[in-house]
Backbone bond lengths (Angstrom), bond angles and torsions (degrees), N, CA, C in turn:
res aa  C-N    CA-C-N  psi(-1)  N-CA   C-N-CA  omega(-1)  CA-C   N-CA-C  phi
1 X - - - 1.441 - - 1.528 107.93 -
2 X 0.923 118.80 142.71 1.568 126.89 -164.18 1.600 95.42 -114.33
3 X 1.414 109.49 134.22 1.403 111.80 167.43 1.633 114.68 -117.17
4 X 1.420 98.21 126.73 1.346 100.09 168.53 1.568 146.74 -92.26
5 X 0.775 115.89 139.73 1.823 113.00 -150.56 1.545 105.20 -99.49
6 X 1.550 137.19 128.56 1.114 117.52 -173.22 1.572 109.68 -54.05
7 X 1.500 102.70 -170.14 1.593 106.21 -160.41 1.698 99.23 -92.37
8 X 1.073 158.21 150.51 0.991 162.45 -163.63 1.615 117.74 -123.74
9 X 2.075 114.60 148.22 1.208 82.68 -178.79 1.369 88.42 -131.83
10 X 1.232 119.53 166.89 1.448 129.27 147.74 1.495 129.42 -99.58
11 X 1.502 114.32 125.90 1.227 104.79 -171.25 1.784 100.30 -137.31
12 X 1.579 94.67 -178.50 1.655 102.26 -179.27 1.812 107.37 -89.21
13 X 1.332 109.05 124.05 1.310 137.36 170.12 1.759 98.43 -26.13
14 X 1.458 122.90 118.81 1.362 117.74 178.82 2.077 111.79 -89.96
15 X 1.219 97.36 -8.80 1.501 95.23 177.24 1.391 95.58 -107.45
16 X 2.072 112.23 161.59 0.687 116.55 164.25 1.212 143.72 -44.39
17 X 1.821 113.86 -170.03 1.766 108.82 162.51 1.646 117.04 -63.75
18 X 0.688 112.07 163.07 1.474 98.11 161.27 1.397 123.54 -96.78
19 X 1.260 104.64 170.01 1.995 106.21 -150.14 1.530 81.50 -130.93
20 X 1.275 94.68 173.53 1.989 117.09 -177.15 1.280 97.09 -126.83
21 X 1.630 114.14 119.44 1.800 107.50 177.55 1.329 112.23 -138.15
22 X 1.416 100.47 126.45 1.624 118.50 -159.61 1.616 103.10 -124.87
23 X 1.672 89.55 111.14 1.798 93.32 -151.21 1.565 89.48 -132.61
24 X 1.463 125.91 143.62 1.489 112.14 159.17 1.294 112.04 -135.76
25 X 0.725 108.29 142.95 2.039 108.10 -152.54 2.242 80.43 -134.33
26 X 1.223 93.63 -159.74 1.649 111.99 -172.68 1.778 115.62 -164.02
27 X 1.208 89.59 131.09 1.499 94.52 -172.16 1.760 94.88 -101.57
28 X 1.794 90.08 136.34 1.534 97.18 158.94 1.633 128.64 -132.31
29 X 1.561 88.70 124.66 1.763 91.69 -173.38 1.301 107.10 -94.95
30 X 1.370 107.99 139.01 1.626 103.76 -176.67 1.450 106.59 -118.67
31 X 1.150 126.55 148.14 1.813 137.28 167.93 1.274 110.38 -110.53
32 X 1.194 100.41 170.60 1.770 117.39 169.60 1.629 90.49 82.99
33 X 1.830 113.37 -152.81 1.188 107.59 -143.13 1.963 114.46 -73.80
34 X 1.577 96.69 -17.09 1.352 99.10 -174.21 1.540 116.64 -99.84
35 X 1.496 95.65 25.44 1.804 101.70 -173.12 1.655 113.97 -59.38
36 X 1.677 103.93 134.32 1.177 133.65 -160.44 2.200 88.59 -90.78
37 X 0.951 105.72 19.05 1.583 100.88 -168.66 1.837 108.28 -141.35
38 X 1.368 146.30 132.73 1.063 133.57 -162.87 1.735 105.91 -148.94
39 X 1.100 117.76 105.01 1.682 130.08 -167.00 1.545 85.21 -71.49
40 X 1.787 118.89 130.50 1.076 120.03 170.25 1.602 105.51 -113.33
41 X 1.567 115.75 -32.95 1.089 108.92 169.16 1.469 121.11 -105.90
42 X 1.462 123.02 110.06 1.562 105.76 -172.64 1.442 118.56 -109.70
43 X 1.230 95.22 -177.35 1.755 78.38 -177.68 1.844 110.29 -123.68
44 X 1.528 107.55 155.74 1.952 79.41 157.71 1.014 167.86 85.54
45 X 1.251 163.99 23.12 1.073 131.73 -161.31 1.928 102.88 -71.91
46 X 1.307 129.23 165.91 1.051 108.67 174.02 1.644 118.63 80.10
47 X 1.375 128.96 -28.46 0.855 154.22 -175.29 1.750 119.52 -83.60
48 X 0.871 138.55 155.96 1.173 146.99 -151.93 1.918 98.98 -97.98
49 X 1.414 117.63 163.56 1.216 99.39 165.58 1.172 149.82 -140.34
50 X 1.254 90.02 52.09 1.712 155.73 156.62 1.769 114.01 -34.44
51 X 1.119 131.24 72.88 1.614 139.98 -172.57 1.227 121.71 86.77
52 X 1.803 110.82 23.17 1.661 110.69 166.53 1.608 95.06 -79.26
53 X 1.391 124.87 146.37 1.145 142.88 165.29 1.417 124.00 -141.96
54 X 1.466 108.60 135.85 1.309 122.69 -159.23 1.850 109.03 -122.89
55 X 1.217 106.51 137.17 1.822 105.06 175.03 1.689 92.31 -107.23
56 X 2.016 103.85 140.85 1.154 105.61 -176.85 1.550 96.53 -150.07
57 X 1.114 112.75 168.40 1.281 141.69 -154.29 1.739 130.50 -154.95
58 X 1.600 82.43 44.98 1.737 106.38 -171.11 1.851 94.98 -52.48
59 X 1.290 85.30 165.76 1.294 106.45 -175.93 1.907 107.99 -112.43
60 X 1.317 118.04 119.40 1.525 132.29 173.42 0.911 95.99 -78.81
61 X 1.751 121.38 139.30 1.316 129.49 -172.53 1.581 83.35 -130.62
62 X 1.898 112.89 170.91 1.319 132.73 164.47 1.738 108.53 -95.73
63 X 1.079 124.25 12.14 1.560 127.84 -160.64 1.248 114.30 -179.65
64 X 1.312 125.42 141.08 1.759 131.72 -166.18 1.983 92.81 -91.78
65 X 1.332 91.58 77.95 1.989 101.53 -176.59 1.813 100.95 -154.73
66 X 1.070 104.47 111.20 1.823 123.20 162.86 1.716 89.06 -32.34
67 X 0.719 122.90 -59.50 1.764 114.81 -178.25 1.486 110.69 -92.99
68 X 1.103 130.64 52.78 1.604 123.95 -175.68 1.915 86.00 -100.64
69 X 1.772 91.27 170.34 1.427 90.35 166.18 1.305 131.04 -73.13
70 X 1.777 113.20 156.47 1.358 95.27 179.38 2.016 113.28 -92.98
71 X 1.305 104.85 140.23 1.595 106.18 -170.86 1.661 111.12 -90.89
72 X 1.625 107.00 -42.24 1.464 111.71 -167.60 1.961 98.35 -171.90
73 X 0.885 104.46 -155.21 1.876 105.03 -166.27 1.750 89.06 -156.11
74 X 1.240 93.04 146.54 1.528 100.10 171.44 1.615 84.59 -121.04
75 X 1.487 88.46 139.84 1.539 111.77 -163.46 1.398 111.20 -132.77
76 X 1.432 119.06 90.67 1.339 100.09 152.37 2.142 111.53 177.63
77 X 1.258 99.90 -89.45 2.105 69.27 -173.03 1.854 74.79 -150.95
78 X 1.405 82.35 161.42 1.787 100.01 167.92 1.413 114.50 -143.42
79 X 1.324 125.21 136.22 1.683 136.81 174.25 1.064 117.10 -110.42
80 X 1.853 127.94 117.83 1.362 126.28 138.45 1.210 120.34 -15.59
81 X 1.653 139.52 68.34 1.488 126.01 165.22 1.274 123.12 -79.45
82 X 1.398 117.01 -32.14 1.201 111.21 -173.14 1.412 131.28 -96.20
83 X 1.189 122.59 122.42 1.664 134.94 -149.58 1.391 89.24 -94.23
84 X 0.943 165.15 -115.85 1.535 163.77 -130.98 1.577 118.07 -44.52
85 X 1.860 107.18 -30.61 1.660 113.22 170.15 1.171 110.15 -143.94
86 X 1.190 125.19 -173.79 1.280 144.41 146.61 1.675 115.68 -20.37
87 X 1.185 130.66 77.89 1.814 90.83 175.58 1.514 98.31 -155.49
88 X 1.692 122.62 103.99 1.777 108.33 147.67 0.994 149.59 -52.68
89 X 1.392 120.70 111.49 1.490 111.46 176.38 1.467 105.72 -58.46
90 X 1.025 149.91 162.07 1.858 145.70 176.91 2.077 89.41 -154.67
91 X 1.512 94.08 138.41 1.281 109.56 174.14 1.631 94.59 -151.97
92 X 1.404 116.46 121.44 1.707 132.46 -149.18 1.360 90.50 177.46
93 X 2.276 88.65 141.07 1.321 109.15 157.02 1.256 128.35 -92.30
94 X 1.157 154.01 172.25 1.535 152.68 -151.51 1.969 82.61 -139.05
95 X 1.375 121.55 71.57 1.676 99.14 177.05 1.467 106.44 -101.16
96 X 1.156 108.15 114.06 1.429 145.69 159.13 1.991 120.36 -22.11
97 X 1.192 112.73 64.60 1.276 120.97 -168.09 1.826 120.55 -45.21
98 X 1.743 87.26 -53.29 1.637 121.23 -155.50 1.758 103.26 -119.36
99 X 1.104 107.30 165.97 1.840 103.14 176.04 1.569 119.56 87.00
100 X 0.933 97.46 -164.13 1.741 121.52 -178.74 1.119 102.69 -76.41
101 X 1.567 134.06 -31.62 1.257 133.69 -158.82 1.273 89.18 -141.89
102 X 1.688 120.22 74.61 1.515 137.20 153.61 1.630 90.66 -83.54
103 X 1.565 67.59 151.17 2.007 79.31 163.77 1.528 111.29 61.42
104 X 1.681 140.02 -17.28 0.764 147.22 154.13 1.831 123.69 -42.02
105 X 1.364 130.05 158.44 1.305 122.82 154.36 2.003 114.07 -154.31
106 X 1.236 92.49 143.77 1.196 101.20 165.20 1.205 139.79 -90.58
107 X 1.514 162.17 107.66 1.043 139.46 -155.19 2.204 107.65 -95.19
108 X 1.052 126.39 129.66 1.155 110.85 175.57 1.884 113.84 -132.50
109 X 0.987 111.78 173.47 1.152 105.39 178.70 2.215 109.80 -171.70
110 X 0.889 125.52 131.14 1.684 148.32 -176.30 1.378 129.75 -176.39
111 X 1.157 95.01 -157.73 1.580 94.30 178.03 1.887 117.64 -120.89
112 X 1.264 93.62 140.05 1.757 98.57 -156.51 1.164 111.79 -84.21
113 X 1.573 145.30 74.81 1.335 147.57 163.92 1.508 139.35 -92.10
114 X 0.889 140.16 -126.90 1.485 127.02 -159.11 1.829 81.93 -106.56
115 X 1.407 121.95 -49.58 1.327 123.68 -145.24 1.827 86.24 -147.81
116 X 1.421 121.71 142.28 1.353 103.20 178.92 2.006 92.91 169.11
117 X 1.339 83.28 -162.76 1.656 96.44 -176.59 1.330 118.89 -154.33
118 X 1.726 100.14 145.29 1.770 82.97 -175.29 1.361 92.61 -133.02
119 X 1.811 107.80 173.29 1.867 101.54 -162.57 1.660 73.61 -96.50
120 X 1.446 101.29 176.07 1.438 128.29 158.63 1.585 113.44 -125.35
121 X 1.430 92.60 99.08 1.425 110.36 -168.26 1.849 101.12 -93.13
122 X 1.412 125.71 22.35 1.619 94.93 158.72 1.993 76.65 153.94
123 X 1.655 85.83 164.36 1.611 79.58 170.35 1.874 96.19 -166.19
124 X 1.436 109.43 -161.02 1.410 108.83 -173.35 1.615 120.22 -129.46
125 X 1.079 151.66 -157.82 1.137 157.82 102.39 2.133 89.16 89.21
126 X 1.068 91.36 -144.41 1.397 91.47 165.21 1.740 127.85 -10.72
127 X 1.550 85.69 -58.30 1.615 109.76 -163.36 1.713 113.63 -93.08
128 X 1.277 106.45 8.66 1.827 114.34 -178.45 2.126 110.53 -34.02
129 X 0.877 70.36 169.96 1.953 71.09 -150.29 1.080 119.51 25.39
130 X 1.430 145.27 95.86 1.578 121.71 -151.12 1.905 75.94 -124.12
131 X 1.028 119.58 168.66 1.773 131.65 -177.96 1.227 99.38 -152.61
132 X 1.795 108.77 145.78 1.705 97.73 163.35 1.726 91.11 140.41
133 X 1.444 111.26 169.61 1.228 108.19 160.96 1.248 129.22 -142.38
134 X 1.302 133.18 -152.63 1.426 151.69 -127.14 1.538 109.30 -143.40
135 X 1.117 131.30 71.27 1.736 115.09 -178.88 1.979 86.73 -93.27
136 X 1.754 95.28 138.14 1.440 95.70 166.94 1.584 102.19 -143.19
137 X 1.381 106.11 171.74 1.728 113.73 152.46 1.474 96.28 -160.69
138 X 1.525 99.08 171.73 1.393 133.14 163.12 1.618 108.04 -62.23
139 X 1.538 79.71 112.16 1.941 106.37 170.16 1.885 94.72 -74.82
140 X 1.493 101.63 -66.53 1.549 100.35 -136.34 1.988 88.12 -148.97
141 X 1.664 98.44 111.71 1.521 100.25 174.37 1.536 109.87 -116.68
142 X 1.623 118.57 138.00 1.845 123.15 -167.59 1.681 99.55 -125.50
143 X 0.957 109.65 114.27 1.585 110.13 179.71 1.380 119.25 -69.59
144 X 1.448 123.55 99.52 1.223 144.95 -170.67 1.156 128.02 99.45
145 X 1.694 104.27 15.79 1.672 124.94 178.46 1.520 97.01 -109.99
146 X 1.728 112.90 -83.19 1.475 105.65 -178.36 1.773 72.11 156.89
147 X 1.681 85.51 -174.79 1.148 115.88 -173.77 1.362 125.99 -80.39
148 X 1.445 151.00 170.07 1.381 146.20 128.90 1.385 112.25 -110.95
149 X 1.802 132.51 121.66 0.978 123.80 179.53 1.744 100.86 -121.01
150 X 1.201 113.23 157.43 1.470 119.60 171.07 1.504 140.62 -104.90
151 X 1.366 120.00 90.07 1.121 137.13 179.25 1.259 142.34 -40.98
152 X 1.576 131.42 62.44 1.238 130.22 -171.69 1.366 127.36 -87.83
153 X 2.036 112.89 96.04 1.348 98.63 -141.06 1.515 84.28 -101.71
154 X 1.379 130.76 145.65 1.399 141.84 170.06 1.707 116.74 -114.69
């Protein structure tokens, strides 16, 4: 019995070449009353911290400065997974407010620690299938301000 396969086509690629983009921007997390971050599931007191999860909405800066501009927001949720230390899983978009890459988004996703890396699993606008990742750390931490971390996205 012979099977037939629909007819197939080949055509010309509708997105560009692809480009290499070596960008370092800065993430800022803020605490206290104007925190950019909001624990929906918590856990505990006494309790381990082990499946508290929080949706946040850091703020992308152009410059490692509590007042730098804002570029875009990384948007999206983080989970206590790891039981033995410290460690967020984070799965968030990077959408692109301001710049060359308005209206743009990144999709990323790792684990959120002092110094670390995250993949870039997909993106939008500008950045449509975008691949690649994220090495960052902590520039500059203010107790009851938040963080500045530095974004070296490749």
């Amino acid at each position: 019995m012979a099977t037939h396969l629909p007819q197939t086509y080949l055509t010309q690629c509708c997105l560009p070449c692809e480009k290499e983009l070596n960008l370092v921007l800065y993430l800022h997390l803020v605490v206290g009353p104007n925190a950019n971050q909001k624990t929906i599931i918590p856990t505990k007191p006494g309790e381990s911290l082990f499946g508290i999860t929080a949706v946040n909405n850091w703020a992308i800066v152009d410059a490692p400065d509590f007042k730098a501009k804002v570029v875009g927001h990384a948007q999206g949720i983080h989970v206590m997974a790891d039981q033995p230390s410290v460690g967020y899983y984070n799965s968030f978009n990077l959408a692109f407010v301001e710049g060359s890459f308005k209206g743009a988004t990144l999709h990323m996703m790792g684990i959120f620690n002092p110094v670390g890396e995250w993949a870039i699993t997909g993106g939008t606008g500008e950045l449509t299938m975008a691949r690649g990742t994220i090495k960052y750390k902590i520039l500059q931490e203010s107790a009851g301000i938040g963080s500045i971390r530095e974004l070296n996205i490749h």
